[in-house]
C-alpha positions as CSV (number, residue, x, y, z in Angstrom):
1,X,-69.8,-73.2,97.0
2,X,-66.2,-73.5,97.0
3,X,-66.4,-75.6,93.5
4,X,-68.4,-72.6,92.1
5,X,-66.1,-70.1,93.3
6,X,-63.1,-72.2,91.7
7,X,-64.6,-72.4,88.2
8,X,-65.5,-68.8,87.7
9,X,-62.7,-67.6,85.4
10,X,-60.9,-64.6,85.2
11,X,-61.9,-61.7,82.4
12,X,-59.8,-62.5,79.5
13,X,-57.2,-59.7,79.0
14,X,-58.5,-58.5,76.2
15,X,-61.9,-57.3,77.8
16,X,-60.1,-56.0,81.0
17,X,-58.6,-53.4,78.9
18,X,-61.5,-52.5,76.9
19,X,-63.0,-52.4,80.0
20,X,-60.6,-50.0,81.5
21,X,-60.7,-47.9,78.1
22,X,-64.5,-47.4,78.3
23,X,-64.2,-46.8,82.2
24,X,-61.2,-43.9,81.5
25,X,-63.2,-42.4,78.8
26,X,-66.6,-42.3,80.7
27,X,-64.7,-40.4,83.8
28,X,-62.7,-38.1,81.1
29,X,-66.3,-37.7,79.2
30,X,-67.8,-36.5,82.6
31,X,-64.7,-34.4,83.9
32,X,-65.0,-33.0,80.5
33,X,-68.6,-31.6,80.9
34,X,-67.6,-30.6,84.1
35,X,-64.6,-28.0,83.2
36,X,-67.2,-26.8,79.7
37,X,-70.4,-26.2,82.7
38,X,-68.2,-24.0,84.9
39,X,-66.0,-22.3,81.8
40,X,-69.6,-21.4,80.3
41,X,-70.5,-20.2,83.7
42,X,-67.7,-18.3,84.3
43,X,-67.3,-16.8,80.5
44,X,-71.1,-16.3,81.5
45,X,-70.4,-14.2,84.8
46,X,-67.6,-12.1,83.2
47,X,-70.4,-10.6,80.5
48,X,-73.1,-10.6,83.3
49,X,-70.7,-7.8,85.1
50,X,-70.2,-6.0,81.5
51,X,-74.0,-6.1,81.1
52,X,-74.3,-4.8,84.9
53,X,-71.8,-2.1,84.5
54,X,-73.8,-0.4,81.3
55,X,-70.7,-1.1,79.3
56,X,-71.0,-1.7,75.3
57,X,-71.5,-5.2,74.2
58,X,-72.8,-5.2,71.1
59,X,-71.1,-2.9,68.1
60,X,-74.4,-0.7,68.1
61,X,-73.6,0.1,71.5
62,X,-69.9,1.9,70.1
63,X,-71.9,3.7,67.4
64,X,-72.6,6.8,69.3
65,X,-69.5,9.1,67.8
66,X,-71.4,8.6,64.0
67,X,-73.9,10.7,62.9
68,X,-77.7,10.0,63.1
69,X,-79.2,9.7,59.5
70,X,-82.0,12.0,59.2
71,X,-81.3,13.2,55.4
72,X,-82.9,9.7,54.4
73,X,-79.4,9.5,52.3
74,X,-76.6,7.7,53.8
75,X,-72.8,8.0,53.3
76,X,-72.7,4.4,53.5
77,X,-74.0,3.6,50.0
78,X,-71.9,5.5,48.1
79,X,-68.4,4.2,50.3
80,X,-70.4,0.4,49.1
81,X,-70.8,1.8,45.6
82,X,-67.0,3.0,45.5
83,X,-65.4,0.2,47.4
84,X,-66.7,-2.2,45.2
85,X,-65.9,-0.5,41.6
86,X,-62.0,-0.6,43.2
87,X,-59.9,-3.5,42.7
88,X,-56.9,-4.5,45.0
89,X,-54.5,-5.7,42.0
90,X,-52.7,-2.3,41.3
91,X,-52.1,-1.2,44.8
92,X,-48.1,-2.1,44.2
93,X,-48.1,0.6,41.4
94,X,-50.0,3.0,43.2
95,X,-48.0,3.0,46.5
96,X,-45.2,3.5,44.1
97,X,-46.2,6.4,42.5
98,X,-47.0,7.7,46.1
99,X,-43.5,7.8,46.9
100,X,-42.1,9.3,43.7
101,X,-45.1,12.6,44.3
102,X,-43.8,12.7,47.9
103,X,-40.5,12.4,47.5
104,X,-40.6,15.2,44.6
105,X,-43.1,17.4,45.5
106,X,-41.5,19.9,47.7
107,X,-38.2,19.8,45.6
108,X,-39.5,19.5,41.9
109,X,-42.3,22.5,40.0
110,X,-44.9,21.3,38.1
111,X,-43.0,21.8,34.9
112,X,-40.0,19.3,35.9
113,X,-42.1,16.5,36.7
114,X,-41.8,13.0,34.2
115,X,-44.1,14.3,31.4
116,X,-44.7,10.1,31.5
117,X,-45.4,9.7,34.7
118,X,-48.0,12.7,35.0
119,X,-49.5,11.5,32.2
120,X,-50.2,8.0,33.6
121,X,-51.5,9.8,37.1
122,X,-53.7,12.2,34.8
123,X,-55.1,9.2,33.1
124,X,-55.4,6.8,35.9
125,X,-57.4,9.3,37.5
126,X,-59.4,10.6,34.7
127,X,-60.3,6.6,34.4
128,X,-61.5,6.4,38.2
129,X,-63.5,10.0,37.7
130,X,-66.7,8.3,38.7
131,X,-65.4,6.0,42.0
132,X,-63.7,9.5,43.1
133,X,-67.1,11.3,42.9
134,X,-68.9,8.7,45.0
135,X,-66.0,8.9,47.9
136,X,-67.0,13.1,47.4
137,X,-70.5,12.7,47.7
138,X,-70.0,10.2,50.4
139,X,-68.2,13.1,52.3
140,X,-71.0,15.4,52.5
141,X,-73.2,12.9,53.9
142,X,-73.8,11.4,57.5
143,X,-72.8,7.8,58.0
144,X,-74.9,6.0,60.6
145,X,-72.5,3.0,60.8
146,X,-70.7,0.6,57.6
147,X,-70.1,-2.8,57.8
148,X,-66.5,-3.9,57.4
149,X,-67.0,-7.0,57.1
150,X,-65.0,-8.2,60.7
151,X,-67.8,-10.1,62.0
152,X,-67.8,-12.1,58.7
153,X,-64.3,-13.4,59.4
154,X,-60.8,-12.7,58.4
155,X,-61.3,-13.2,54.4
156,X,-63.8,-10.7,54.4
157,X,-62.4,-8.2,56.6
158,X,-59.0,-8.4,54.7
159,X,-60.9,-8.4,51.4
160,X,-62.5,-4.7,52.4
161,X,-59.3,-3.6,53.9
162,X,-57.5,-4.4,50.7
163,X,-59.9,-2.4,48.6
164,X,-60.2,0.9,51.1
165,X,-56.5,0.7,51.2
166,X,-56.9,1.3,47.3
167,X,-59.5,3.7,47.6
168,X,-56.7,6.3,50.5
169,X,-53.6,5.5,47.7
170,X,-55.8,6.8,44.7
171,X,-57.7,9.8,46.6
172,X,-54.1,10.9,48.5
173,X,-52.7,10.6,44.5
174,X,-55.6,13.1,43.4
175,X,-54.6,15.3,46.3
176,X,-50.8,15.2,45.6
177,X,-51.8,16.1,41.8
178,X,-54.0,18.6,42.4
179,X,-51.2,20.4,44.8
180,X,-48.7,20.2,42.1
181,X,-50.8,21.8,40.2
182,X,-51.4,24.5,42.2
183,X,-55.2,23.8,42.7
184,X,-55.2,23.7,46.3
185,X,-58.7,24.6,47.6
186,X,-59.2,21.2,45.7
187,X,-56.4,19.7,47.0
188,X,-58.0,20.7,50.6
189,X,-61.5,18.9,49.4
190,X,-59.4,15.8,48.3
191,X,-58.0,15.7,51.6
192,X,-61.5,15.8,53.3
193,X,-62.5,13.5,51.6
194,X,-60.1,11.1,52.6
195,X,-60.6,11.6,56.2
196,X,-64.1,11.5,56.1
197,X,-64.1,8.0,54.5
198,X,-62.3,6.9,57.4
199,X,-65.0,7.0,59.6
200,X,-65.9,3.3,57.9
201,X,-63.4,2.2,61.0
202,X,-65.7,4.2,63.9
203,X,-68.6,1.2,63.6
204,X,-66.0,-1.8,65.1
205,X,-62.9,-0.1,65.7
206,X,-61.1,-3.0,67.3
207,X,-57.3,-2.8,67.7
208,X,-56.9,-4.1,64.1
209,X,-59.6,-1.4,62.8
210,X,-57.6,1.2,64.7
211,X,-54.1,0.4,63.1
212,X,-55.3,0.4,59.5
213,X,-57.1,3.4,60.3
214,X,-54.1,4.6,62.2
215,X,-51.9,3.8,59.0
216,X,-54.1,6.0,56.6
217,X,-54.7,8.9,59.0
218,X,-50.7,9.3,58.7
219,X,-50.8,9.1,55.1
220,X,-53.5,11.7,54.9
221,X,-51.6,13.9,58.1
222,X,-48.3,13.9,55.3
223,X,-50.6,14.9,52.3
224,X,-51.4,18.0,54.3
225,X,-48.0,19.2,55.7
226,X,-46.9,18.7,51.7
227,X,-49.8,21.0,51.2
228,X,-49.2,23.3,53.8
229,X,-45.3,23.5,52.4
230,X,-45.8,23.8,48.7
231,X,-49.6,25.2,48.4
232,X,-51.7,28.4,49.8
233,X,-55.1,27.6,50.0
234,X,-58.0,29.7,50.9
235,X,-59.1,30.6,55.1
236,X,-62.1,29.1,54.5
237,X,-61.0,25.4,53.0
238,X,-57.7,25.7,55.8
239,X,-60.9,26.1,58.5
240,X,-62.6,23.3,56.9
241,X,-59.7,21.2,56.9
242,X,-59.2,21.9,61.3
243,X,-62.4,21.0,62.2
244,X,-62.3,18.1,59.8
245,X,-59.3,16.6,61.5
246,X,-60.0,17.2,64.6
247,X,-62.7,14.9,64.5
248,X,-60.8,11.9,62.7
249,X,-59.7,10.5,66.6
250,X,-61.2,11.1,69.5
251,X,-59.4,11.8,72.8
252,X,-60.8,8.5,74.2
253,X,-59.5,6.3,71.2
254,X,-57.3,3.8,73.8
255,X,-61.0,3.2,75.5
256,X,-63.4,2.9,72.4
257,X,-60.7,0.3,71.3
258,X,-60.5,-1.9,73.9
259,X,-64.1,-1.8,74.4
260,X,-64.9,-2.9,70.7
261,X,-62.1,-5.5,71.1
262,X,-64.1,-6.4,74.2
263,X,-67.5,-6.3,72.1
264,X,-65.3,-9.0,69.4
265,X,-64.9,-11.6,72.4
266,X,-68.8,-11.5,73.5
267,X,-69.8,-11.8,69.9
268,X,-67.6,-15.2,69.7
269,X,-68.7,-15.9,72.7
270,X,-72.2,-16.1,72.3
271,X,-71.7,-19.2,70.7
272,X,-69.4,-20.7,73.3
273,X,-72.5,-20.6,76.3
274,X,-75.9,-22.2,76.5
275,X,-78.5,-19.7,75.3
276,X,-80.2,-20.2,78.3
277,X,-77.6,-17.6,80.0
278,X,-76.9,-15.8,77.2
279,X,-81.0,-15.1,76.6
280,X,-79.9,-13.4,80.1
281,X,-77.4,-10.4,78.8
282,X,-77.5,-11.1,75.2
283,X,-79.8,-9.4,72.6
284,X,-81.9,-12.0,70.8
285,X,-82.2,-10.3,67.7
286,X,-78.4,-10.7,67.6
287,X,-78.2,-13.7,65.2
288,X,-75.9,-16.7,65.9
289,X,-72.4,-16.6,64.8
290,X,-72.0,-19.7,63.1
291,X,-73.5,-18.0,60.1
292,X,-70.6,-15.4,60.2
293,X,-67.5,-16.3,62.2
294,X,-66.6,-19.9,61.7
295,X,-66.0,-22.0,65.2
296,X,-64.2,-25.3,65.6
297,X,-66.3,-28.0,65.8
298,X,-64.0,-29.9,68.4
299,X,-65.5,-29.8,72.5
300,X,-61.8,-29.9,73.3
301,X,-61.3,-26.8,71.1
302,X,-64.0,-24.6,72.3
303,X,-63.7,-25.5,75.7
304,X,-60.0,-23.8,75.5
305,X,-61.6,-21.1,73.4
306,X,-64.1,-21.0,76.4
307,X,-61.1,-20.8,78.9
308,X,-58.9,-18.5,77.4
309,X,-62.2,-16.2,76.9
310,X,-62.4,-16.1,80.4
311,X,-58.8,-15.1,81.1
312,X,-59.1,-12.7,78.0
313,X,-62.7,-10.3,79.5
314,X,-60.6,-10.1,83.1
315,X,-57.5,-8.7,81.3
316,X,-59.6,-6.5,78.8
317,X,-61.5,-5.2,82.0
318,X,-58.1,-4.0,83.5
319,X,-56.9,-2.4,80.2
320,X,-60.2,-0.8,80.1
321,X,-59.9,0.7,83.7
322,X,-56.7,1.7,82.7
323,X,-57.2,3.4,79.2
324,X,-59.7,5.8,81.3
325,X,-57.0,7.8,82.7
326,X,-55.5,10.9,81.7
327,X,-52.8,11.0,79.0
328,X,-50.2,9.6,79.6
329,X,-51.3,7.4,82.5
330,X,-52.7,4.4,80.4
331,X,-49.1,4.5,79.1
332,X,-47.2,3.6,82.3
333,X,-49.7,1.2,83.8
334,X,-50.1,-0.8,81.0
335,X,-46.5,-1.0,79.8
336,X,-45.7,-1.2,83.6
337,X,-47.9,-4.1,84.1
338,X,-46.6,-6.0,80.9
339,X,-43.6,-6.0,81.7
340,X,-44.3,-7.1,85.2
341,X,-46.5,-9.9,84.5
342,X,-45.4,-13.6,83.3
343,X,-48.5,-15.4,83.4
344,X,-50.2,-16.2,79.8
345,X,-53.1,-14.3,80.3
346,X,-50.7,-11.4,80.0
347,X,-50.1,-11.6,76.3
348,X,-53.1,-9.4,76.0
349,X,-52.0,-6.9,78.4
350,X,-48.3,-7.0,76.0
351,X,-50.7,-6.3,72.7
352,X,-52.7,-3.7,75.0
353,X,-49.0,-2.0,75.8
354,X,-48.4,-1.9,71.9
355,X,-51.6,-0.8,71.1
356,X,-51.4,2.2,73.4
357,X,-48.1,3.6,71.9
358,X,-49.8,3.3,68.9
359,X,-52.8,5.0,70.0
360,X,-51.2,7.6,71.5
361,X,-48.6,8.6,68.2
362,X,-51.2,8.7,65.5
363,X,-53.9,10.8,68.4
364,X,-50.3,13.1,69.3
365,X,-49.5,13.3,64.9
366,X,-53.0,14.5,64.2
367,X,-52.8,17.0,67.2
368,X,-50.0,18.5,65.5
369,X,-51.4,19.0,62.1
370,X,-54.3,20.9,63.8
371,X,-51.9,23.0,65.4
372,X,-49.6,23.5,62.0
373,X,-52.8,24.2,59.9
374,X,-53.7,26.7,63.2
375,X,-50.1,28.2,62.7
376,X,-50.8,28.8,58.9
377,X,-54.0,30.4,59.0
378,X,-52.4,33.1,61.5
379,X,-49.5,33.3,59.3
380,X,-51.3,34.3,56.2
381,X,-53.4,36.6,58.0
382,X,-50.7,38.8,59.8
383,X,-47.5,37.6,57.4
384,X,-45.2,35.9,60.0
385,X,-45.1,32.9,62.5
386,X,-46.2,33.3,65.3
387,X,-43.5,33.6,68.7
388,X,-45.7,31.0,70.7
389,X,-48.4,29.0,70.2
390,X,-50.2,31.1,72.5
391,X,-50.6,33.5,69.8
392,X,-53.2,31.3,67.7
393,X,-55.4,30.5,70.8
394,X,-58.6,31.6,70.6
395,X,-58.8,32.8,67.2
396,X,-57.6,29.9,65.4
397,X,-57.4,27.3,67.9
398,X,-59.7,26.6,70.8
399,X,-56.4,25.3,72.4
400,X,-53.3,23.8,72.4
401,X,-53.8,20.3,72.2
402,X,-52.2,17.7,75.2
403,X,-49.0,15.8,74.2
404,X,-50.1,11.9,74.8
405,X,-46.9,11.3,76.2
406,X,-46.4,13.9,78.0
407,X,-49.6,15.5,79.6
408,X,-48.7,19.0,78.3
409,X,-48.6,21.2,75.4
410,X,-47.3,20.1,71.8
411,X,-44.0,21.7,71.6
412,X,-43.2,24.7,68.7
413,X,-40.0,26.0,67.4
414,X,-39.5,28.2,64.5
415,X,-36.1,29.1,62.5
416,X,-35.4,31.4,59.8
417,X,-36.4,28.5,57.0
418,X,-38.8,26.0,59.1
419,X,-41.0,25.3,61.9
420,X,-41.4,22.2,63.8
421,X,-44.8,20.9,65.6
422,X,-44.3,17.9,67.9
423,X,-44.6,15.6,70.8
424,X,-42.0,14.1,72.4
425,X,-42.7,10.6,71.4
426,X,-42.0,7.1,73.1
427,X,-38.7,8.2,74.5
428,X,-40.2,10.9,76.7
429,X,-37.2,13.3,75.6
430,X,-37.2,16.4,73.9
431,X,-35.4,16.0,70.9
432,X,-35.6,19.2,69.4
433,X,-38.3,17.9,66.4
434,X,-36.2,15.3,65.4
435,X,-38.0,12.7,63.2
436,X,-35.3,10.7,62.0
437,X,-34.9,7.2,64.2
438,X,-31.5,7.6,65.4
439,X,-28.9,4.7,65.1
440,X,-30.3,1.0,66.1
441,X,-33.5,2.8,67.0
442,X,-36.7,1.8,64.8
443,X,-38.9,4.6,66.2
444,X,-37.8,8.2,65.8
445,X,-37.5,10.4,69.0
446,X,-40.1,12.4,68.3
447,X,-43.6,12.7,66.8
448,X,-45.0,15.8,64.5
449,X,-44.3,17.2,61.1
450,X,-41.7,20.6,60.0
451,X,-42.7,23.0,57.2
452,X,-40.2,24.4,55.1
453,X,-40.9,28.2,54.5
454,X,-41.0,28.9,51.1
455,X,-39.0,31.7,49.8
456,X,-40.8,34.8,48.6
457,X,-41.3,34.6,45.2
């Protein structure tokens, strides 16, 4: 026995470390399935309590602020129809010619204008007649929900965005024209029209929906104090207008935003768990992703994806709590808690903190154009301003709208050539209707538009 025992050799070297290899990658193999089952798990427990709660998660679920279509004719097909005839390649000439109108329109009449550059306006409109008229039909119809093409994946998504950013240059262009010319009922309908397009945004407004859509509501709110300055349209199309605008963002846009950014993560995650547990919470008829948003082919890869999903639904939960309260409460505890927090999961939170600002000075800039197109329709009627805005309660304004940074009324102020509608802004100061961002500040002190009063003629 003892001879056997001596003549047994060792493993070569060679084999002990293959060996060793296949032994380390067996136990990282099985530690590996291990971490994915209770990530898929988890990431499946954190929908299970969405699904429990009665909480959106599926975009249909957010599609309760559009319209049902009972006409049998849809908005959507004619924003299709137009988005499509409109190319993204002269958006640099267009935002261009934007500025010039802006910056002359209050200052310059009609007559003064480049006879070059009206012509090229009047031409490139005349040229885009047709795409225009489908944007105005679109207006008059109900949309029941538009695909922007953000389940597809970033190319499409940014494709869309390029050519509706087109479509707001060339119908606030029309609007600035047709208020230079003094055709200002159309001007009003041009407007409309431009607002009403935006509700393409309301089917997945996610937090990059809602800052495009944030960026062209403030380019439509500054085509209607330039038409409020320069212009004197009729009652009726300044009544239009209000009630147009008012519905543009709802009171509840911090919530609907995190929700659909919520909605996002389950889509992508639906391809992350077994379909065993999603069959569970998820609709079937809800296709696969694959098809639409590309996903790493790499276990390692979607495990983290898997991970960080996890990490991502508890944070959007609190943000959600959070953007439930009162004006300006999401404000503090969300920038409070951002700043607080140090832990990666927090990043969200950070982007939740910007988002809310956001939110909260495009919801408090569109507050106070209702309330300037408010002050103009009692102006008209009795021939002066009125002392406070309690004046235009009731008759031309249900109420004064909330400041989102403040929790109370928009503030007014009148002098013998302008008034000034406006919230307080980020800084929480009064500033007196100051817009201009004072020295190494990017964000000006406070929110709101002035109107010059126009000299009697």
């Amino acid at each position: 026995m003892g001879k056997t025992l001596q003549g047994k050799k060792p493993l070569p070297w060679w084999r002990r470390i293959l060996l060793g290899l296949m032994l380390t990658a067996m136990v990282m193999l099985a530690a590996l399935m291990l971490i994915s089952y209770i990530a898929e798990r988890q990431l499946g427990a954190q929908i299970v309590k969405v699904s429990q709660a009665g909480e959106p998660i599926t975009f249909a679920d957010l599609q309760d602020k559009l319209e049902p279509n009972s006409t049998g004719e849809d908005a959507a097909r004619y924003y299709v129809e137009a988005l499509s005839s409109i190319g993204p390649d002269d958006i640099e000439v267009l935002r261009r010619v934007n500025i010039f109108y802006r910056k002359n329109i209050t200052s310059l009449p009609a007559e003064q204008f480049p006879e070059k550059v009206r012509e090229k306006v009047t031409n490139n409109l005349a040229n885009v007649q047709p795409v225009l008229e489908k944007f105005d039909k679109g207006a008059s119809l109900p949309l029941s929900g538009f695909d922007i093409g953000i389940k597809q994946g970033r190319e499409v998504y940014m494709t869309v965005l390029r050519r509706v950013r087109t479509a707001v240059f060339l119908l606030s262009l029309r609007t600035l024209d047709l208020t230079l010319r003094g055709e200002d009922d159309a001007a009003i309908s041009s407007v409309i029209s431009m607002l009403k397009m935006m509700r393409i945004f309301d089917s997945h407004p996610t937090m990059h929906a809602h800052a495009a859509k944030a960026v062209f509501l403030a380019l439509a709110c500054q085509d209607i104090r330039l038409l409020l300055e320069r212009g004197c349209p009729s009652e009726e199309s300044l009544a239009k207008l209000h009630k147009v605008l008012l519905e543009t963002i709802p009171a509840d846009v911090l919530e609907r935003m995190f929700l659909a950014e919520r909605v996002y993560q389950i889509e992508v995650a639906r391809n992350l768990i077994p379909k065993d547990i999603t069959s569970r919470f998820l609709p079937d008829k809800v296709p696969d992703l694959p098809e639409r948003i590309p996903l790493p082919a790499s276990r390692w890869v979607r495990l983290r994806i898997r991970q960080g999903s996890v990490r991502y639904l508890r944070d959007m939960a609190w943000l959600i709590t959070a953007s439930r309260r009162p004006w300006p409460e999401p404000l503090d505890v969300i920038a409070g808690n951002a700043s607080e927090s140090t832990e990666k999961s927090s990043r969200l939170i950070s982007s939740g903190a910007t988002f809310a600002r956001s939110a909260g000075e495009i919801l408090a800039f569109v507050r106070c154009n209702t309330v300037a197109i408010a002050i103009e329709r009692y102006r008209r009627c009795h021939g002066e301003l009125p002392g406070s805005l309690d004046d235009i309660c009731g008759t031309y304004i249900d109420s004064i709208p909330s400041d989102p940074f403040t929790g109370k009324k928009l503030l007014y102020s009148y002098d013998g050539k302008s008034y000034v509608v406006y919230s307080v802004g980020i800084n929480r100061k009064d500033d007196g209707g100051t817009f201009r961002p004072k020295a190494n500040e990017k964000s000006p002190p406070d929110r709101g538009l002035r109107i010059r009063l126009r000299e009697p003629e």
